[in-house]
C-alpha positions as CSV (number, residue, x, y, z in Angstrom):
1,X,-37.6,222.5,-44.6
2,X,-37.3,218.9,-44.6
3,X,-40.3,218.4,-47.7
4,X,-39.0,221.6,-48.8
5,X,-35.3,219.8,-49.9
6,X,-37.1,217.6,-51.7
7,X,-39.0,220.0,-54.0
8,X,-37.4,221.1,-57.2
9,X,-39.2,224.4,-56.9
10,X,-40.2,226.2,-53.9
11,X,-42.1,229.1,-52.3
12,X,-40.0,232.3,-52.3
13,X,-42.1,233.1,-48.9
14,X,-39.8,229.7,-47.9
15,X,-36.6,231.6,-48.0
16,X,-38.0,234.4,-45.7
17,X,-39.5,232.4,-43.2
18,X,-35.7,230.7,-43.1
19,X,-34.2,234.0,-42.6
20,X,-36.5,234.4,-40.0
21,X,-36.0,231.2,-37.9
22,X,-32.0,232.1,-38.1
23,X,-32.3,234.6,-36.4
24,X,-34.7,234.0,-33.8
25,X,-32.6,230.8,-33.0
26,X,-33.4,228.3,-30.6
27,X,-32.8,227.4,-27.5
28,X,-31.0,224.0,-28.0
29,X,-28.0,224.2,-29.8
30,X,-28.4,220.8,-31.6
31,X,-31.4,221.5,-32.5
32,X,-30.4,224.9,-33.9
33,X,-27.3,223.2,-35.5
34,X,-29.4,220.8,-37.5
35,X,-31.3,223.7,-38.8
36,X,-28.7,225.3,-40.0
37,X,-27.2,222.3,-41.4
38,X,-30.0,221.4,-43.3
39,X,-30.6,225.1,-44.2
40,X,-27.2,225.4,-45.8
41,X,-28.1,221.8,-48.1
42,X,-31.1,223.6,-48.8
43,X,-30.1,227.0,-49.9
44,X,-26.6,224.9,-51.9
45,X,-28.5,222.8,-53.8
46,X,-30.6,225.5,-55.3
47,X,-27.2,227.7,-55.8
48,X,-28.2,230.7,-53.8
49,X,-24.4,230.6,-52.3
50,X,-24.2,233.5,-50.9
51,X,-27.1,233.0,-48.8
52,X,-25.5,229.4,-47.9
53,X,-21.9,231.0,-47.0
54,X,-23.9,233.7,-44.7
55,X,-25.9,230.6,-42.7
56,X,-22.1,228.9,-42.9
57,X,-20.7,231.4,-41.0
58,X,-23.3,231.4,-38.5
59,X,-23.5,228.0,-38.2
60,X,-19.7,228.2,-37.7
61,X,-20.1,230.5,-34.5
62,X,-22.0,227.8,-32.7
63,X,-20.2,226.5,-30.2
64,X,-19.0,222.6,-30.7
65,X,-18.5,222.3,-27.0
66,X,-22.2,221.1,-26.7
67,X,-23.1,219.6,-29.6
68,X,-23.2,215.7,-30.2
69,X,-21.8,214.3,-32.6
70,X,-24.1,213.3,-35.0
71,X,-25.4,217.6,-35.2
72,X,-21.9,218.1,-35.9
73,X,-21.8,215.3,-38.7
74,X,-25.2,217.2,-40.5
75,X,-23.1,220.1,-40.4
76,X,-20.0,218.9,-42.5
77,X,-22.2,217.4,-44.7
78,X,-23.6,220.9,-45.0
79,X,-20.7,222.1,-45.7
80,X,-19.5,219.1,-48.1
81,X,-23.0,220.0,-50.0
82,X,-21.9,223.7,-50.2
83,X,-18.3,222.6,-51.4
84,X,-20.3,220.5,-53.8
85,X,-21.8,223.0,-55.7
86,X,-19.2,225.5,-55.5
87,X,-17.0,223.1,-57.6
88,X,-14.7,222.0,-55.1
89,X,-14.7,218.2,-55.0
90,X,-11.4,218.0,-52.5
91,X,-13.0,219.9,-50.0
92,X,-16.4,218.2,-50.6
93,X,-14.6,214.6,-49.9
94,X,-13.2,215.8,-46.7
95,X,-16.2,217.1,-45.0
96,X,-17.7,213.9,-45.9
97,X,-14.7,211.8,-44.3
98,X,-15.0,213.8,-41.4
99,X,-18.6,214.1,-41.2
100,X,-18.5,209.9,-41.4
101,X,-15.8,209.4,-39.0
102,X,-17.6,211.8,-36.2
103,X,-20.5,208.8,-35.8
104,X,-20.3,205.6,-34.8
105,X,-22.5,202.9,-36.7
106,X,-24.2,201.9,-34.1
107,X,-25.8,205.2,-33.9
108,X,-30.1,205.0,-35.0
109,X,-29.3,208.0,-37.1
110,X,-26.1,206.3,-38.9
111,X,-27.9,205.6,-41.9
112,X,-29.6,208.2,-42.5
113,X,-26.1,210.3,-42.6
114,X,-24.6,207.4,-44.6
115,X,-27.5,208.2,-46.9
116,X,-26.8,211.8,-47.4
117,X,-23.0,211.2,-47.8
118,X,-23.5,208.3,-50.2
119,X,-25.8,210.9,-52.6
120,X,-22.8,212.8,-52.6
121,X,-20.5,210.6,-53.4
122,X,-22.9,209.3,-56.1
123,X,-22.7,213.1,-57.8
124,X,-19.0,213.0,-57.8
125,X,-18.9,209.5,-59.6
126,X,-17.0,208.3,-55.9
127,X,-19.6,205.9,-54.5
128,X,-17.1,203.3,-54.7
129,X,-14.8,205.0,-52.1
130,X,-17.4,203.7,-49.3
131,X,-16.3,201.1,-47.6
132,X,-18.0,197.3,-48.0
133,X,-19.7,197.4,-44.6
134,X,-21.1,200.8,-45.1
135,X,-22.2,199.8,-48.6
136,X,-23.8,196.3,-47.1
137,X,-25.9,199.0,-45.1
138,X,-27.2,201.1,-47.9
139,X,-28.0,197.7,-49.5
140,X,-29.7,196.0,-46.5
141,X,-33.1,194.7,-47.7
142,X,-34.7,195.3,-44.3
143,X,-36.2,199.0,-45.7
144,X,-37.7,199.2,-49.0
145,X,-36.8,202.8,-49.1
146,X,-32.7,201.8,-48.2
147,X,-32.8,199.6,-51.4
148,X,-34.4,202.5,-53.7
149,X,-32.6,205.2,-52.6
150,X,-29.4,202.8,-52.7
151,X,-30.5,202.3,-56.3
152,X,-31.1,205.6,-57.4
153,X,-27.5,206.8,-55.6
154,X,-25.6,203.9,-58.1
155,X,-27.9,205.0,-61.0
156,X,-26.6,208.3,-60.2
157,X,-23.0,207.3,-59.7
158,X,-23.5,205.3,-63.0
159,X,-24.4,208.7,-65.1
160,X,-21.2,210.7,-63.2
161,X,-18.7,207.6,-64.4
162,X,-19.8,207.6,-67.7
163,X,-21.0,203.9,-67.1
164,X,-24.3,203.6,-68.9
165,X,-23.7,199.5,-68.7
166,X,-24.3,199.9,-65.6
167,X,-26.9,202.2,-65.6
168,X,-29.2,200.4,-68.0
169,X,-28.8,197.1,-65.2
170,X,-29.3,199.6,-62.3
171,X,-33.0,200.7,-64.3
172,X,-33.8,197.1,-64.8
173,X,-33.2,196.1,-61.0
174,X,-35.1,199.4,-59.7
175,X,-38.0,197.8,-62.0
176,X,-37.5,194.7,-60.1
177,X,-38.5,196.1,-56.8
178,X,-40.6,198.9,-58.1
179,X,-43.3,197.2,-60.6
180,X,-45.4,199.9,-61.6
181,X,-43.5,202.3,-59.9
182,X,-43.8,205.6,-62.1
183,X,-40.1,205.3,-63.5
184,X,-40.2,208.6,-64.8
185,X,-37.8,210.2,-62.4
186,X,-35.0,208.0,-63.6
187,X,-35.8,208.0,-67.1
188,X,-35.8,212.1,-67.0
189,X,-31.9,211.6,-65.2
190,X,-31.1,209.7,-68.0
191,X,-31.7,211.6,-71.0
C-alpha cells in the first residue's frame, strides 16, 4: 500500500487484496487503524469515494480508547485527504488542525505527519498557515529527502496561489540540490 500511494496507476488486483485485508482485520488496533488510514488516502486520491466513505466508516467504529495518538493523527489526515477531494476545503483544514495538534513534536514520527499535512496544505494554496517552527522542520537540511519533498510541497503551493514567481525560483533551487536529477516531474506539474 505504501509504494502503491505513490503510483499514478495501479493493479486493480490491488483494490481486492485491500478489500480483503479490511475485513480480515488485525489484531492490533493501531496497526489496523493505520491501515485503514492510509487505505482511505489511497482509495481518495484516486477518487474511488465511495469505496473511501465505506473504509471511513469502518475506520470510524474502531475504538479510540486504545489507540495512540499518532494512529489517530493518520486517521484525520485520512479523512482531511477524503474532504480533499470531495471539495470540502473547511473540513479538510480541520482534520488537519486536529490531526497536528493530537502529536507532540517530539514524537520520531512528527515529521513524517507534518509531511503529509503540509502536501495538503500545499494543494489548497495554504502552506503558509503552518507555523515557523513547523516550517523550520520541513526545511531542516539534515535529510535530503525533507528539503525535496519541502520543495516540491512550495512548488505545489506556488501553482495553487497562482504565484508562478515563485514557482520559477522554487524550480531553480530544486536544481540546486538536485543536479541531474530528472526534473521532469516538476516540469510535467507545471504545464
Amino acid at each position: 500500500l505504501g509504494k502503491a500511494l505513490a503510483k499514478e496507476i495501479v493493479e486493480p488486483e490491488l483494490f481486492l487484496e485491500l478489500d480483503q485485508a479490511i475485513i480480515k482485520g488485525h489484531s492490533d488496533p493501531n496497526v489496523y487503524m493505520l491501515f485503514i488510514s492510509f487505505t482511505i488516502q489511497f482509495t481518495s486520491i484516486r477518487y474511488q469515494l465511495e469505496r473511501a466513505n465505506v473504509i471511513n466508516s469502518i475506520g470510524a467504529s474502531i475504538s479510540r480508547e486504545n489507540l495512540s495518538p499518532i494512529e489517530q493523527a493518520y486517521y484525520l489526515v485520512g479523512l482531511s485527504t477524503l474532504a480533499l477531494h470531495k471539495g470540502r476545503q473547511v473540513e479538510c483544514l480541520q482534520f488537519i488542525k486536529d490531526a497536528i495538534s493530537l502529536v507532540s513534536k517530539k514524537h520520531p514520527r512528527y515529521v513524517t505527519l507534518l509531511g503529509n499535512i503540509a502536501a495538503h496544505l500545499s494543494y489548497l494554496g495554504r502552506l503558509r498557515e503552518l507555523d515557523k517552527e513547523d516550517m523550520d522542520i520541513l526545511n531542516s537540511p539534515d535529510n535530503a529527502y525533507r528539503v525535496f519533498g519541502t520543495i516540491d510541497m512550495k512548488l505545489t503551493n506556488a501553482i495553487f496561489t497562482g504565484n508562478f514567481q515563485e514557482g520559477f525560483l522554487l524550480i531553480e533551487e530544486y536544481k540546486k540540490v538536485y543536479v541531474g536529477s530528472d526534473l521532469s516531474v516538476i516540469e510535467n506539474k507545471i504545464s
